[in-house]
N, C-alpha and C positions, 0 to 999 in steps of 0.2 A: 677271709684270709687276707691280712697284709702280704705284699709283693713289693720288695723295695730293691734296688741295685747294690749288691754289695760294700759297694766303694764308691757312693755318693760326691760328686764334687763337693768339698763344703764351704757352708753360707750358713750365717746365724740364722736361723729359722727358728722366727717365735710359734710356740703351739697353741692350737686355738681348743679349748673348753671340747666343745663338740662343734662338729665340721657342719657348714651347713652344704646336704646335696644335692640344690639346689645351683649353690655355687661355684661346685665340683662339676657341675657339669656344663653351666655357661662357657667353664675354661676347654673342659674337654671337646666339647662342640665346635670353640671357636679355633683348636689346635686342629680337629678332623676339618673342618673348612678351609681351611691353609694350607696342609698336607695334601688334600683331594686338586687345589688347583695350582700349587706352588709346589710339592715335593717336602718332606723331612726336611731338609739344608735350608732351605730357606725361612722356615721356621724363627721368629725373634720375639724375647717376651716380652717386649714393647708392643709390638704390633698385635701379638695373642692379645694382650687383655685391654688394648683398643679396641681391638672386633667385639669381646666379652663384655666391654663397657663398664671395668673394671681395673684396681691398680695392682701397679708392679708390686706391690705389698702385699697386696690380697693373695696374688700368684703364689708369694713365697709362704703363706700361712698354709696352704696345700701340696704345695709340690718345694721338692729340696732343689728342683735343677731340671734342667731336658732331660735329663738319663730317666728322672721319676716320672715325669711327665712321659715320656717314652714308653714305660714300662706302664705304667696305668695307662696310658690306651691300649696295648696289647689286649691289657688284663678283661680291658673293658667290650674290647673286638674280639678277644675270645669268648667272652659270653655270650657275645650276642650273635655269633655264626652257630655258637654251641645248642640256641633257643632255636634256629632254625633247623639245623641239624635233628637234631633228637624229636621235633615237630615230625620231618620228613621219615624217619624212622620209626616211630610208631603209628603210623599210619595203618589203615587198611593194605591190603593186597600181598604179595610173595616178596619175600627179602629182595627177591631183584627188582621190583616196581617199587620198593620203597629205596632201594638204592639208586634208582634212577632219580627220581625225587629229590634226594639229598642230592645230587651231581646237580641238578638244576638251583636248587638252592644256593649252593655251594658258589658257580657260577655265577650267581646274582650279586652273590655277597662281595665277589671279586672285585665285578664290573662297579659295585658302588665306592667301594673302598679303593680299587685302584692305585694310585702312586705311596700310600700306604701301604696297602700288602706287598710291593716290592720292597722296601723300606724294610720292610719286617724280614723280607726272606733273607734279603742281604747283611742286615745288622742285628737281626733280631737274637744273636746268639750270645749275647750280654750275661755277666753273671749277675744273679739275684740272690738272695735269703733264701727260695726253693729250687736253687740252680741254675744252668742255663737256662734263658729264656723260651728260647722256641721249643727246650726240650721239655721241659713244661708244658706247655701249649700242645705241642704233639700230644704228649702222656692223656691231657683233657678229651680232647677230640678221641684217640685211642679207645680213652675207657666207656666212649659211648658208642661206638663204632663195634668191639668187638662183638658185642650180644647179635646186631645183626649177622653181622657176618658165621656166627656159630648157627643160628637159623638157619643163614642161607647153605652151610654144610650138615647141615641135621634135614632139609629140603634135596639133598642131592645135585643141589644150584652149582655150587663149586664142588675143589676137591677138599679134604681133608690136610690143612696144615696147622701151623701152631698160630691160632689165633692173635696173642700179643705182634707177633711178628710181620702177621698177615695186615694187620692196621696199619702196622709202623708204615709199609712198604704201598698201601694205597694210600694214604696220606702224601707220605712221599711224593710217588708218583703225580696223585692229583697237582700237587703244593708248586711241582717243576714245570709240568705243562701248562698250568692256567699263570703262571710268569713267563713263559716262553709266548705263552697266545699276550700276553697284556704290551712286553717289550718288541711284538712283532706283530701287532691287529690288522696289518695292511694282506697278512699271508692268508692265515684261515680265518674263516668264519666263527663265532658262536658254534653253530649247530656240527661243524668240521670239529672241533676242538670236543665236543661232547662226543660226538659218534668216537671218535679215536681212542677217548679212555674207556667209555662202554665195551667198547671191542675188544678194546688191549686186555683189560678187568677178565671179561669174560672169556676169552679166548687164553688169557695166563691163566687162570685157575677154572678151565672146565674141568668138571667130572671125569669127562670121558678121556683125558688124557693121562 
């Protein structure tokens, strides 16, 4: 699936025959390298495709602008949390040990991505061709998320709610806290930040309440 911004700045972009992925991804690399120690803003596609070893021309034969560029790393950061995710989900053990799983994965992917995933939370609401961005993004994660969680209420683990709803809101929830633990690392811990959603998860949707 193409993923493009709505309302692209425009710039004459010549198209290229077939894309090499190769070269799609030297750029993407060298955009995640610059974002992880400089932040989204500081971003220039001068300097991108100095790092990439590659010219401002090349740049424009793949991407129309930052907003695409923007949006295809998403595209691409959602996949690749989503490989980790659904790995930790089908695992061995009870929906809650494989939910635990995913919270640590989940966590990893954070701590790699860093000044990117704030980037995202805060701008990531951009329209696209399949509409908001993040809402998008959510819907992905969502639809891999729900099966477990209908497990874990077919286990007796949680209570009985509406599963689409039930994603949205540990989504949610995770999406706020692990940006609160990233713009505030000096307060809790890793292991504080994990125990807190474990808790909060399981103690909002026990059975027994």
């Amino acid at each position: 699936m193409s993923i493009k911004p709505v309302r692209p700045e425009r710039r004459g972009r010549r198209r290229l025959g077939t894309e090499n992925p190769e070269v799609q991804r030297r750029l993407l690399d060298a955009a995640g390298q610059i974002i992880a120690t400089e932040g989204w803003p500081a971003l220039r596609i001068d300097d991108l495709v100095r790092r990439a070893g590659l010219s401002v021309g090349t740049f424009y034969l793949y991407f129309d602008n930052k907003a695409d560029l923007f949006v295809q790393l998403v595209v691409r950061h959602t996949e690749r949390l989503r490989a980790r995710l659904r790995e930790a989900y089908a695992g061995d053990g009870t929906a809650a040990e494989r939910l635990d799983r995913a919270l640590d994965a989940y966590l990893d992917f954070v701590t790699e991505t860093g000044p990117g995933f704030l980037h995202f939370r805060n701008a990531g609401n951009i329209e696209t061709t399949v509409g908001p961005l993040s809402t998008w993004a959510f819907g992905q994660h969502a639809d891999d998320l729900r099966p477990l969680l209908e497990t874990a209420m077919a286990e007796g683990a949680i209570r009985e709610e509406a599963p689409d709803l039930l994603a949205q809101a540990v989504l949610a929830l995770h999406q706020h806290i692990a940006a609160f633990w990233l713009e505030h690392p000096e307060r809790y811990s890793r292991q504080r930040i994990k125990q807190f959603l474990s808790d909060f998860v399981a103690y909002g949707l026990s059975s027994d309440r």
